[in-house]
Each structure stands twice: as structure tokens, then as C-alpha cells.
N, C-alpha and C positions, 0 to 999 in steps of 0.2 A: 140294431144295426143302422149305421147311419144312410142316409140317402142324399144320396148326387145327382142334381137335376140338371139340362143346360137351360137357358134364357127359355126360348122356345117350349118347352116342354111346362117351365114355369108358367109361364103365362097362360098355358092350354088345362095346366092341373092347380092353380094357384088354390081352390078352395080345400080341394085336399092335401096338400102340399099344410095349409093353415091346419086341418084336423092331424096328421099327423107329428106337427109340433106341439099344437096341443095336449096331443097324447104323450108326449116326452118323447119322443124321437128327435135325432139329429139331421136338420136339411138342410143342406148345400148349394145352391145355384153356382153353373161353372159357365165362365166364360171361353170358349175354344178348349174346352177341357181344365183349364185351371178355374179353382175357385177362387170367388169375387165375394161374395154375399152367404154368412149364415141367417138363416131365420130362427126367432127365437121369441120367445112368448114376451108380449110387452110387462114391465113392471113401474108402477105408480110411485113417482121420488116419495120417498118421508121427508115430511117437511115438519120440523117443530118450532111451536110458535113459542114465544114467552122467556119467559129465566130458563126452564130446562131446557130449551136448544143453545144456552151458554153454558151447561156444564159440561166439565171436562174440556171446552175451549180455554189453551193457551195464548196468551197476549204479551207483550211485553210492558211494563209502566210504563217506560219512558215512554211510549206512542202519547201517552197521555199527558203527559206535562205538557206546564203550558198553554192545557187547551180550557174551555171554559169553565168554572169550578160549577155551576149549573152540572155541567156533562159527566165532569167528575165526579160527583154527588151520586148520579146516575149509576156507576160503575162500580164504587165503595160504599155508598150508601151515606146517612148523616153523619157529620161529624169527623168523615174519612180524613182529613187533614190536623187534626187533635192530636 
């Protein structure tokens, strides 16, 4: 069941307010009765480094025209222009 806190209350219960999101509950802070604020358990971005965080990315060529054939070589790899 979710729970609706106001400001106040929040600040007076803020460590358990954190153990019950933890725990997968839904928490609310309301401001004059309307909510403002859900809390929710932080998550770490995925960041991929390398050639696999370019796949499956879409580009279009023409970006690339034009630009240094170094860069391009880069992109196609050797001989991209053959």
C-alpha cells in the first residue's frame, strides 16, 4: 500500500520513510495535501565504453561527409572509401 507523507512528517521520519522504499513500498511527500515528491530507490546509469556502446546506434552518413578521412577511417574502418 502506498504511503503519503507531508514535508513535516518527512523530515521527522526521513530514515524510515528510506527503509520502507527500500523495502519496495511506495512513498509520497505531499505538499498542503497534494503530492510533490516520490521517493524511490537510487539506480547506477549503465555506461558502456568501447565499440559495444555503438551498437545498435543509428547515424546518418552524410554527418560524416566531408569530415576528416582520419575520423572516417575511424567509423568504417580501412579502406572505407574502396
Amino acid at each position: 500500500m502506498p504511503t503519503q507523507v507531508n514535508v513535516h512528517e518527512a523530515k521527522s521520519q526521513l530514515s524510515k520513510l528510506i527503509e520502507k522504499v527500500l523495502a519496495g513500498e511506495q512513498v509520497t511527500i505531499a505538499r498542503a495535501g497534494k503530492p510533490v515528491v516520490d521517493l524511490v530507490v537510487h539506480e547506477e546509469p549503465k555506461i558502456i565504453f568501447g565499440v559495444e556502446g555503438w551498437i545498435g546506434v543509428e547515424y546518418d552518413d552524410d554527418v560524416l561527409e566531408g569530415i576528416d578521412p582520419d575520423i572516417q577511417e575511424m567509423f568504417y574502418g580501412k579502406d572505407w572509401d574502396k
